[in-house]
Each structure stands twice: as structure tokens, then as C-alpha cells.
C-alpha positions in Angstrom: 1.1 70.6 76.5 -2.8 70.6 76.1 -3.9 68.2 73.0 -5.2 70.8 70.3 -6.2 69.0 67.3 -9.0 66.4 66.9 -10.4 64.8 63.7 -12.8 62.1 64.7 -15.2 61.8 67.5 -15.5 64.5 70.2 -17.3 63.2 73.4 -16.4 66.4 76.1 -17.2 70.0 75.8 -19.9 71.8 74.3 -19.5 70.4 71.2 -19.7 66.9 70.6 -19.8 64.3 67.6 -17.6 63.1 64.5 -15.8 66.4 63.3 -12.4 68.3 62.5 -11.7 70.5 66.1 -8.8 73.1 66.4 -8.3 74.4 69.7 -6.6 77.7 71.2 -2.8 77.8 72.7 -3.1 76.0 76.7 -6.8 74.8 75.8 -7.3 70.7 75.4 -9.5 70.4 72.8 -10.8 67.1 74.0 -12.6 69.3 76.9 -12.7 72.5 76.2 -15.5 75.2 75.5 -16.5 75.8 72.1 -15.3 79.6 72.9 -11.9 78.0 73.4 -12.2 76.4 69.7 -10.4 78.4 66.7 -11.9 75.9 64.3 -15.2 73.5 64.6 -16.6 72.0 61.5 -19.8 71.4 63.7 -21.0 74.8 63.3 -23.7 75.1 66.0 -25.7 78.5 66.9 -27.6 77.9 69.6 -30.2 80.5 69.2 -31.5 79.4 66.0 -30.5 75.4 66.1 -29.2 75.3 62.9 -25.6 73.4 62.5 -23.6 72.0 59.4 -23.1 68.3 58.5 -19.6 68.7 59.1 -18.1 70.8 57.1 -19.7 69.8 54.2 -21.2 73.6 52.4 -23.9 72.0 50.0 -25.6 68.5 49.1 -27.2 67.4 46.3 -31.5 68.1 46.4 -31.7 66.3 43.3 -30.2 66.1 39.4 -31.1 64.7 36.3 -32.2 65.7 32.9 -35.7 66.4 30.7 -35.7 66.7 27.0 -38.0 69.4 25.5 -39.1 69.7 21.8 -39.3 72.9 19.4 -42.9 71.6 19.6 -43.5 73.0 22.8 -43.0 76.8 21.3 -40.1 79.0 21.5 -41.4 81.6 24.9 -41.5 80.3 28.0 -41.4 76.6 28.6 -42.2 74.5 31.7 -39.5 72.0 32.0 -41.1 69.9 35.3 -38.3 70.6 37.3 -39.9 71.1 40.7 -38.6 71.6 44.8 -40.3 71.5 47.7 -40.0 75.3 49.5 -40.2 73.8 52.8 -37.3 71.8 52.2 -35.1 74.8 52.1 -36.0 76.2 55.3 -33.5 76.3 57.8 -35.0 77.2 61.2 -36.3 80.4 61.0 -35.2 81.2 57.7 -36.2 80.1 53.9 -33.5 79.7 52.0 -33.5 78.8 48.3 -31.8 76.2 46.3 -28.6 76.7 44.2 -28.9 75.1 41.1 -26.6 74.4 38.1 -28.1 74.3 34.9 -27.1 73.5 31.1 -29.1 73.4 27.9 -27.6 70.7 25.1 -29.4 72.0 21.9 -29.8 70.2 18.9 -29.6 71.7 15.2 -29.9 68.4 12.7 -27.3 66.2 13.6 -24.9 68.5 16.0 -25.2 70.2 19.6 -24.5 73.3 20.9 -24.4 73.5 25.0 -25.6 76.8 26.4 -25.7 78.3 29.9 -27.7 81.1 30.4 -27.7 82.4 27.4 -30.0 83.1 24.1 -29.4 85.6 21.0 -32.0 86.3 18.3 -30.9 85.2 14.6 -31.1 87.7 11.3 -33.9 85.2 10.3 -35.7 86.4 13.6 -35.3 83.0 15.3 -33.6 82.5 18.3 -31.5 79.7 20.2 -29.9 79.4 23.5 -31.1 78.4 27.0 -32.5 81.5 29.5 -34.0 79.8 32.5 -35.7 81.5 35.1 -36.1 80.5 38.5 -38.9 80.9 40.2 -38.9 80.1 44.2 -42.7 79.3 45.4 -46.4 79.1 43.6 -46.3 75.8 41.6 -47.2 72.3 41.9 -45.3 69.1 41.9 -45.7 69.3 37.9 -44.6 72.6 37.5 -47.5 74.8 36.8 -48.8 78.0 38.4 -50.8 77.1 41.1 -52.4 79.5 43.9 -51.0 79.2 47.0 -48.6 76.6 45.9 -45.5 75.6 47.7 -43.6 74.3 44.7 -40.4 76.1 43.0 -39.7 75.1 39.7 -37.7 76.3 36.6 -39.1 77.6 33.4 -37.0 78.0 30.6 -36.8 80.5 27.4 -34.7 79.1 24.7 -35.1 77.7 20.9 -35.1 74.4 19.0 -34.8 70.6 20.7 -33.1 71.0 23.8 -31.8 68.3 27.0 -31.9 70.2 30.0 -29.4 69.3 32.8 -29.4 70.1 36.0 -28.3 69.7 39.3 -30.2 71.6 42.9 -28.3 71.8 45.6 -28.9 73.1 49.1 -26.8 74.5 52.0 -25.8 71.6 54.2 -27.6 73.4 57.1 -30.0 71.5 58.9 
């Protein structure tokens, strides 16, 4: 009987490395060609030489928090949250970040937490958290910029707000 599981470090084959390996019925998946693999976790395509960091689906770009104030006007606020565009190219292809957001706004001496959402008020003021994500043409700081190769979230919402957020990209390198 041929040995058809591995977790640890494959040094035959195609495919080698620390992974999980899975190999078909009669096949030793110590040896084996990655065509003879039901289940690799070091996802390789060789035309574009892109491959996973074993298994994992996403890491962390980068996370934190910025406080803005009512101050800064109720449209369309920059919030300073920035990515690089190249860093989310894989290969031949520009891929864009996932990012989870939340909005902690403050009324007095209570919060409300909002994702994605605003409503207008009978008093024609509005609260909530809208953001809107915009892939390329900022800088570093956030603002519009010609040509520039900075993403960056801008975000509609009302009174004092803490934005949180976390950017995350595909674990494909």
C-alpha cells in the first residue's frame, strides 16, 4: 500500500515544501506527480507563477483605527487609510484588497456602530458610516493625486466617528 497522506515537509515530486498532500488510490504521495495529487495546499500554476502560502486564503495588509470629527463636514471625508496598488498584484493580474470596516459613532456620551450604512433624520441630518472604496489615484495621505498608485477609503457618514478597519489580501504571492 502506497503512503497517501503527508502533512509536513515534501522533498520528492513536483511539488515540494511544508504543506498538507492527499494523494490518489496506488500513488505514494512522497513521489508522486502533482497530477497524481487529489489535494495540495501548495497551490502552484506554472504558467503564471503564482502559489498559496499554504493553504492560508487571506493575510492581514494592515488594521487599525482613525478618529474623525463632525468638524471635518458631513459629505465625503478622507479618512487616510491608504494601500499600495502594486502590492495587490499577483503575477499578471491586479487584484484588490478586501477590507472590513466599522464606524463607532458618538452622540454625547453613547455609541452607535455602523457598517455600511447611513439614513437621513426628519431634522435633515444624517448619521451612519457609507465608505467608498476607491482602488488607484491617491497618495500615501489619501488625496487625489494624478497618476497616483495609492487606494484609499473615503467615507460619508455624520457626527464623531472611530473608523476601524482591517485590509486584507489573497495569500497569493
Amino acid at each position: 500500500m502506497a503512503n497517501r497522506v503527508l502533512i509536513g515537509n515534501r522533498t520528492g515530486g513536483q511539488t515540494t515544501g511544508y504543506g498538507a498532500f492527499v494523494s490518489k488510490t496506488g500513488a505514494n504521495v512522497l513521489t508522486c506527480n502533482d497530477t497524481d495529487l487529489i489535494f495540495n495546499s501548495r497551490l502552484t500554476d506554472g504558467t503564471s507563477g503564482i502559489f498559496d502560502q499554504n493553504g492560508m486564503a487571506f493575510d492581514v495588509y494592515a488594521s487599525g483605527s482613525v478618529s474623525i470629527s463632525a468638524a471635518a463636514g458631513l459629505g465625503s471625508r478622507n479618512t487616510g487609510i491608504t494601500w499600495l496598488a502594486s502590492d495587490f498584484k499577483y503575477g499578471n493580474y491586479q487584484g484588490i484588497p478586501m477590507i472590513l470596516l466599522s464606524c463607532e459613532e458618538t452622540f454625547g456620551s453613547s455609541s452607535v456602530y455602523w457598517i455600511d450604512y447611513f439614513r437621513y433624520t426628519s431634522g435633515g441630518s444624517f448619521n451612519g458610516c457609507m465608505p467608498q472604496y476607491i482602488a488607484k489615484g491617491y497618495n500615501s495621505s489619501g488625496s487625489k493625486v494624478s497618476g497616483g498608485a495609492y487606494g484609499t477609503i473615503s467615507i460619508s457618514g455624520g457626527n464623531n466617528q472611530t473608523i476601524y478597519y482591517t485590509i486584507l489580501r489573497t495569500a497569493l504571492r
